[in-house]
C-alpha positions in Angstrom: 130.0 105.6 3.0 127.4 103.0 3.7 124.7 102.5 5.9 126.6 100.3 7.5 130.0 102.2 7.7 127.5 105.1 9.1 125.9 103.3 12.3 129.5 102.0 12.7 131.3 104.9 13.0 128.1 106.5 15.1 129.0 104.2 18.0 132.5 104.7 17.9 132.4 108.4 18.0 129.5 108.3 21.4 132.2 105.3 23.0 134.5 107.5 22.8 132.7 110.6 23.9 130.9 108.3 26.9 134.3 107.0 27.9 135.4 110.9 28.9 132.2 111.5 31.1 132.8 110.8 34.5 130.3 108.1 36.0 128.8 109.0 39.3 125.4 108.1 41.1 122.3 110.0 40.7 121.1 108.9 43.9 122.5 110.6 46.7 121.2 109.0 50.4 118.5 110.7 51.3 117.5 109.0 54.3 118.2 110.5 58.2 118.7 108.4 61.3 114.9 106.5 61.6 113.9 105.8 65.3 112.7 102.7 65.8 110.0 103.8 68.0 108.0 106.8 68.5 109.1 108.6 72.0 105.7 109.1 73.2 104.6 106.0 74.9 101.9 103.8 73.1 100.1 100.6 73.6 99.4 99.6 69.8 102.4 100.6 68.1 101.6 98.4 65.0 100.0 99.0 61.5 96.6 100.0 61.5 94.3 99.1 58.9 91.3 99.7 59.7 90.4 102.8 58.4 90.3 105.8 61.0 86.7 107.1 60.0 85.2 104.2 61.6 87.1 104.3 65.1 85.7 107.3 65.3 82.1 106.0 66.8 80.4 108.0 63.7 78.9 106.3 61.3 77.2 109.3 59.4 81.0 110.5 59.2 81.6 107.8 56.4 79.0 109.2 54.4 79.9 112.3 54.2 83.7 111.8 53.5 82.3 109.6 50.6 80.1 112.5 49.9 83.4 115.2 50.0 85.0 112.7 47.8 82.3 112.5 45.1 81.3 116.2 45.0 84.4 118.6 46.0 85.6 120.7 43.4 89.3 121.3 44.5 89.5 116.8 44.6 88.0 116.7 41.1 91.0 119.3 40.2 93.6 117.0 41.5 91.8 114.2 39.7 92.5 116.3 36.4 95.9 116.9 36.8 96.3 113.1 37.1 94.8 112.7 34.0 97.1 115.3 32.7 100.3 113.6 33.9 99.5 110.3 32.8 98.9 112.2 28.9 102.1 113.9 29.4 103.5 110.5 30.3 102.5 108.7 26.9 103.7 111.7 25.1 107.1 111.6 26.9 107.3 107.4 25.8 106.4 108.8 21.8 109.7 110.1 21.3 111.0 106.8 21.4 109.1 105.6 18.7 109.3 106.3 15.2 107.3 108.9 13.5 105.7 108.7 10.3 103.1 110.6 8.1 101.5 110.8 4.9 102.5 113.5 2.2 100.7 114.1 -0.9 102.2 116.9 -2.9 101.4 118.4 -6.1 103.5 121.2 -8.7 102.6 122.8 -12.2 105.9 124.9 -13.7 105.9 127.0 -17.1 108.6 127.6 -18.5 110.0 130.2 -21.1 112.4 129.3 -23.3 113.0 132.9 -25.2 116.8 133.4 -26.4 116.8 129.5 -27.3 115.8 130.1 -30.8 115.2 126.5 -31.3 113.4 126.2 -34.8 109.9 124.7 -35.0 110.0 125.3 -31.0 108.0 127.1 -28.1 108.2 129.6 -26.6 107.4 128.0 -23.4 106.3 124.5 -22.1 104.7 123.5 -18.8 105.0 120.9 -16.7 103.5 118.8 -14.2 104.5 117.0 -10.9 102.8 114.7 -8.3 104.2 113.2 -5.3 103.1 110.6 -2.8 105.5 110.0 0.1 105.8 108.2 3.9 107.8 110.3 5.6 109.6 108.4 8.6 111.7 109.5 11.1 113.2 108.0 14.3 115.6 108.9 16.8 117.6 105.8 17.4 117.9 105.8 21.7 121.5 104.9 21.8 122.2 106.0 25.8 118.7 105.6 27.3 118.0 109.4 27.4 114.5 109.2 25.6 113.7 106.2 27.8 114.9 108.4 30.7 112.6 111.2 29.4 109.4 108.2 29.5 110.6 107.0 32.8 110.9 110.1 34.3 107.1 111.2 33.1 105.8 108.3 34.2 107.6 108.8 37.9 105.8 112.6 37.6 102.5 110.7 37.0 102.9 108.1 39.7 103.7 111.7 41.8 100.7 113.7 41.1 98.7 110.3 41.9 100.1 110.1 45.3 99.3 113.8 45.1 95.8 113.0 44.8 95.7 110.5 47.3 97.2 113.3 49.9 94.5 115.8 49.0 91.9 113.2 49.2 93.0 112.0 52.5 93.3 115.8 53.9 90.3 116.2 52.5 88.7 113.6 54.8 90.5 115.1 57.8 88.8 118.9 57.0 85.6 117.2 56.4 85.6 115.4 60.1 87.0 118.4 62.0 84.6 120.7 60.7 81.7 118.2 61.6 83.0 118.0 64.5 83.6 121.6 65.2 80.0 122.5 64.0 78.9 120.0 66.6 80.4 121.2 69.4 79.3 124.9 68.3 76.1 123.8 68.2 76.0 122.1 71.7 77.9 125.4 72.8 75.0 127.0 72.0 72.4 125.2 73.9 74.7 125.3 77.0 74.6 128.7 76.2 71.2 129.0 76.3 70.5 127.0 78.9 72.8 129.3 81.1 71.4 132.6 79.9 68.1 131.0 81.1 69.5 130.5 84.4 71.1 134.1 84.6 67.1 135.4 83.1 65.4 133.8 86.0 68.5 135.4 89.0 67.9 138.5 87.4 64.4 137.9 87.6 64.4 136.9 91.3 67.2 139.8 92.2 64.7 142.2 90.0 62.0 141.6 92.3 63.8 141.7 95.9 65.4 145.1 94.5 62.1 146.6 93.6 60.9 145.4 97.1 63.7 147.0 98.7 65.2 144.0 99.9 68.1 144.2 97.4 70.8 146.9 96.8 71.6 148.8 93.5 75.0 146.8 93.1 73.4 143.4 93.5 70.6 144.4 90.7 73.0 145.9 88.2 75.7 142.5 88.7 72.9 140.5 87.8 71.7 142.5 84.7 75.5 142.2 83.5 75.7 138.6 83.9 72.5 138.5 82.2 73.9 140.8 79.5 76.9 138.8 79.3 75.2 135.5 78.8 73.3 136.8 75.5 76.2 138.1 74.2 77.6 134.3 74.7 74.6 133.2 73.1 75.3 135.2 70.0 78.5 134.1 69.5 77.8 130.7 69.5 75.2 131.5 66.8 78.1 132.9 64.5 80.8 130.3 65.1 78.0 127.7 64.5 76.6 129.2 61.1 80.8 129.7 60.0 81.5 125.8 61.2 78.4 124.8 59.3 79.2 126.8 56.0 82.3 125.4 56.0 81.7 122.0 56.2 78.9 122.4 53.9 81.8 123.3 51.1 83.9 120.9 51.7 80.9 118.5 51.1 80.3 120.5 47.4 76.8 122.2 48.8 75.6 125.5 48.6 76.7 127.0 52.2 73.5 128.0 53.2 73.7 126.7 56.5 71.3 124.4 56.6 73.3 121.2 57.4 71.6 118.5 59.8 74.0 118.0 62.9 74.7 115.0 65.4 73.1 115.8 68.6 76.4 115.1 70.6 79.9 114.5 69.7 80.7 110.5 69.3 83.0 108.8 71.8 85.9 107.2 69.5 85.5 103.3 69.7 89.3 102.6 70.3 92.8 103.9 71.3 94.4 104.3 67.8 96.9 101.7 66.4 100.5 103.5 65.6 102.7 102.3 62.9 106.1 102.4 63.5 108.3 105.8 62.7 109.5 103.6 59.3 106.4 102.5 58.4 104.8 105.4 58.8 107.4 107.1 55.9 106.0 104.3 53.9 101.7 104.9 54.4 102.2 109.0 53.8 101.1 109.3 50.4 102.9 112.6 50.3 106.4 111.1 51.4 105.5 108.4 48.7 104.9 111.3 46.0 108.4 113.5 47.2 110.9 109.8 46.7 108.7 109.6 43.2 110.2 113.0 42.9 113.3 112.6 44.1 113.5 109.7 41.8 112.3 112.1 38.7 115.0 114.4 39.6 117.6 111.8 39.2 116.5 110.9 36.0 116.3 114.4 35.0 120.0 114.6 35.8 120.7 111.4 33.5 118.6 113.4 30.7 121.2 116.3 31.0 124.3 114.5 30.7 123.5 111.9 28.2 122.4 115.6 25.9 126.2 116.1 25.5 126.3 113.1 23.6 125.9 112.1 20.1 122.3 112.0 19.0 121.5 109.6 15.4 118.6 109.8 13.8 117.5 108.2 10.7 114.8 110.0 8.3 113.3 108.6 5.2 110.4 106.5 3.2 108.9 105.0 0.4 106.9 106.7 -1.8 106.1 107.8 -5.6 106.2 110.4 -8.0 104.8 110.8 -11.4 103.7 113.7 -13.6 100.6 112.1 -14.0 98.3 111.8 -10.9 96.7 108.9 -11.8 100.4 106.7 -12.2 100.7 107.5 -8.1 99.8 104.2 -7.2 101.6 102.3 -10.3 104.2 100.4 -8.7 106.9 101.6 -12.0 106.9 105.1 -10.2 107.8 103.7 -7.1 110.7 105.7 -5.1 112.9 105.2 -1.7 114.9 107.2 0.6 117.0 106.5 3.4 119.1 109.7 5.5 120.9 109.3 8.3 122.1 112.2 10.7 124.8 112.2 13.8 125.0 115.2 15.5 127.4 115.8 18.2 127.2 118.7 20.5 130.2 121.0 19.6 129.4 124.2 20.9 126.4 126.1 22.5 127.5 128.8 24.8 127.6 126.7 27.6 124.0 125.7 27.9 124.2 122.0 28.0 126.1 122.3 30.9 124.5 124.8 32.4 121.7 122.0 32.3 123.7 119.9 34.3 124.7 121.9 37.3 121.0 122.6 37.4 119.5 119.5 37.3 122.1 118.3 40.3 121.4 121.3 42.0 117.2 120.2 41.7 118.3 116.8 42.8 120.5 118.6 45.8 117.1 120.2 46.7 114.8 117.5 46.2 116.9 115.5 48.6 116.5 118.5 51.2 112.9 118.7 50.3 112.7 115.0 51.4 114.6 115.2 54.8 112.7 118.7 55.9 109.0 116.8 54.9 110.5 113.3 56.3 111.0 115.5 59.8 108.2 117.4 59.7 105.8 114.1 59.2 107.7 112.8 62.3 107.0 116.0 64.4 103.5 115.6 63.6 103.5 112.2 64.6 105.3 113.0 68.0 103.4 116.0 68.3 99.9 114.1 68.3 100.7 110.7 69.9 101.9 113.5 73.0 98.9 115.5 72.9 96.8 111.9 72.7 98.1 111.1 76.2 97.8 114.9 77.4 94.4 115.2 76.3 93.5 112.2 78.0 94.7 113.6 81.5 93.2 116.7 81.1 90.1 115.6 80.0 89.7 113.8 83.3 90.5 116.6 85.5 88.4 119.2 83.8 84.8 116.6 83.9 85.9 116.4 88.1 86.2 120.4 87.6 83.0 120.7 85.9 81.0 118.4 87.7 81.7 120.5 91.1 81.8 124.0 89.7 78.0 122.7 88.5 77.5 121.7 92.5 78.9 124.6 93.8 77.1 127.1 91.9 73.7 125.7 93.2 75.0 125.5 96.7 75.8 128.9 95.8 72.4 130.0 94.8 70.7 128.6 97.5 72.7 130.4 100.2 71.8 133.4 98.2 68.3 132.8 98.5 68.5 132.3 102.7 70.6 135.2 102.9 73.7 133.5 103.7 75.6 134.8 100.7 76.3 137.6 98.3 75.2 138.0 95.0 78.7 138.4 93.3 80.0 135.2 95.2 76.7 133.6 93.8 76.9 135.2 90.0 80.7 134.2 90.3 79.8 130.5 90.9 78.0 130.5 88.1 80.0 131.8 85.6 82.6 129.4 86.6 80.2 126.2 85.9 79.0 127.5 82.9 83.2 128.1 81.7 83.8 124.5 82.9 81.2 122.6 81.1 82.1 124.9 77.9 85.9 124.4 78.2 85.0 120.2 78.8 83.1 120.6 75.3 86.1 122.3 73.7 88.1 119.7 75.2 86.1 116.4 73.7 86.4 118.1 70.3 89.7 119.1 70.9 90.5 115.2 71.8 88.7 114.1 68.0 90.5 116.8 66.7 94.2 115.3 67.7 92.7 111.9 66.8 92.0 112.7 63.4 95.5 114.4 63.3 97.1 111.5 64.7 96.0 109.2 61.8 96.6 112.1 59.4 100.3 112.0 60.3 100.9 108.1 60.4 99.1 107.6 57.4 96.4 106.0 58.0 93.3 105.7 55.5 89.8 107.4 56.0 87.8 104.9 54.6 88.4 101.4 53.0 90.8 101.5 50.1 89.3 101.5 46.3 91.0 101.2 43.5 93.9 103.9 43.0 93.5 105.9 40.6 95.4 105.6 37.3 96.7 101.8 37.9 95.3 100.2 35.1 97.0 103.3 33.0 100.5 102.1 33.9 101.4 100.7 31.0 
């Protein structure tokens, strides 16, 4: 048979075998019921792009999300493992070329030629043999299955570089709320201090009317509590500052030694937030972008299995020379070919191809489920936010109107204390209740930056102003 009988009767064969597969999509839908609109009410429900750290009314946030970005550790790892995909993507595309290499080879052989009795002859003889060879050998991709094998790499790589995008963005979200957060610990703090220097000075004044007998035990010991009380505030303030600090520090790539220059105040954001749409907002999520790349993998992984039960033709072969003298390698009289060709169909291998099949639908069942259940939870976190937004708002109003009078009323308070018209626990009580009003409106303001930043996390939105991705210019 020829080598052209041989290719013929390759295709004929794989028709054959194609013709009793079943075709079906690889794609299942994947897509649930979008709402058109988000339920909680908004007044800029359109795409946002200007990037969230600058709405934010914080201009040294920028610098050090750009700083997080340049120095954190676990971003440089998901930096690598792009690297590592795109590799694994150009070694995926080199089975479809052929492959060839150089052999140089090289044999000396005695021989003993006892029981010959050949007259005038040896005993033995030796000889000598030197080969030079290209070995080549290719794969022809008759169904696509190699090029799915590239494709499907390459979809991995574009994955793990949505991947990094995700972490780079969540990064920027950890960085701001733990700025934040250390903030508002440290003006915690000096409220804190503030009001243990206000409790220092009752106890003070109660001290002194109790020594002069114009105070009872009861009054003396409530204010040395509140007193008591205060410090203890004090301290914890101290702690939850130095951990908020630490942290942030980390994230930025520093040593955590809690050293960290903080904002005197947190910022006022500059703007009510622009919302995407519920179906653009799918589209901006770099980590719904990386799980279609992946349900998109998983599809081809599927082709790969059932294009394995068919026929697979390689050819294998190369010039070359041999000689049993070294130096008549390169002398084009020694000059050899070869040409092999191999089909090999699949008869029987316990079942595994197969196998391989129900598996790979059953990953492409699951990556479909892993879409819907990320797909929901990205809108949750978009309906949860835009809610709280509104909430926050609202809340925030009522609690400055609290604050603002519980601060009134305790020096109303301490005043009637000091003409006699009140008791000290009324007076001690009024207090306390200013100083937990101011300290919840703190908690509050952060609380509000905190929702913001989760707001733009969920609909997408970028930190900072968009560079070039990484990996593009590797796409080929």
């Amino acid at each position: 048979m020829n080598a052209h009988s041989f290719v013929l009767v390759s295709l004929v064969l794989a028709s054959l075998v194609t013709g009793c597969m079943t075709r079906q999509s690889n794609l299942p839908e994947v897509a649930n019921e979008i709402p058109p609109r988000w339920s909680a009410e908004t007044t800029n429900e359109e795409a946002n792009a200007t990037p969230w750290a600058r709405s934010m009314g914080d201009s040294a946030l920028e610098e050090l999300i750009e700083e997080a970005w340049a120095n954190n550790p676990d971003l440089s790892a998901a930096s690598r493992r792009v690297d590592m995909a795109r590799e694994e993507a150009v070694i995926a595309g080199a089975d479809r070329l052929p492959q060839a290499g150089l052999g140089l080879s090289g044999s000396q052989t005695k021989r003993n030629m006892i029981g010959f009795n050949f007259p005038g002859a040896s005993k033995s003889f030796t000889s000598k043999s030197y080969g030079l060879n290209l070995n080549v050998s290719w794969e022809l991709d008759l169904w696509g299955r190699l090029r799915d094998g590239r494709q499907a790499a390459k979809v991995e790589w574009q994955a793990s570089t949505e991947d990094y995008h995700a972490t780079r963005l969540s990064l920027a979200g950890q960085v701001a709320k733990s700025w934040y957060s250390a903030i508002e610990a440290n003006r915690q703090l000096a409220l804190a201090e503030e009001t243990e220097q206000t409790h220092s000075r009752n106890a003070a004044y109660v001290t002194k009317r109790f020594e002069r007998g114009l105070s009872n035990a009861l009054d003396h010991n409530l204010a040395q509590a509140s007193l008591a009380s205060s410090q203890a505030i004090v301290t914890r303030w101290k702690r939850q500052g130095d951990l908020a600090t630490r942290t942030l520090e980390t994230l930025l790539g520093r040593h955590p030694d809690g050293n960290a220059s903080l904002a005197s105040a947190l910022p006022e954001p500059t703007r009510e937030p622009m919302v995407s749409p519920p179906a653009q907002t799918l589209e901006k999520r770099p980590d719904m972008r990386a799980a279609r790349l992946r349900l998109k993998a998983a599809g081809l992984q599927t082709n790969i299995a059932r294009k394995n039960l068919l026929p697979a033709l390689s050819l294998t072969g190369g010039p070359g020379s041999r000689s049993e003298e070294f130096e008549d390698l390169l002398d084009t009289q020694f000059r050899i070919w070869s040409v092999t060709g191999n089909l090999i169909q699949p008869i029987f291998q316990g079942g595994r191809l197969r196998a391989n099949v129900r598996r790979t639908k059953a990953a492409l069942l699951a990556s479909v489920d892993s879409y819907k259940a990320n797909a929901l939870k990205a809108f949750r976190e978009a309906e949860t936010t835009l809610a709280a937004e509104n909430l926050l708002r609202e809340e925030e109003t009522h609690l400055s109107k609290a604050a603002k009078a519980a601060k009134t009323a305790a020096g109303l308070s301490w005043d009637r204390y000091q003409r006699g018209l009140e008791g000290i626990f009324t007076t001690l009580e009024s207090s306390r209740r200013a100083f937990e009003a101011e300290s919840r409106l703190l908690s509050l303001r952060r609380d509000r930056l905190l929702n913001r930043i989760d707001l733009h996390l969920a609909l997408g939105d970028e930190a900072l102003p968009i560079e070039e991705n990484v990996g593009e210019n590797d796409s080929k």
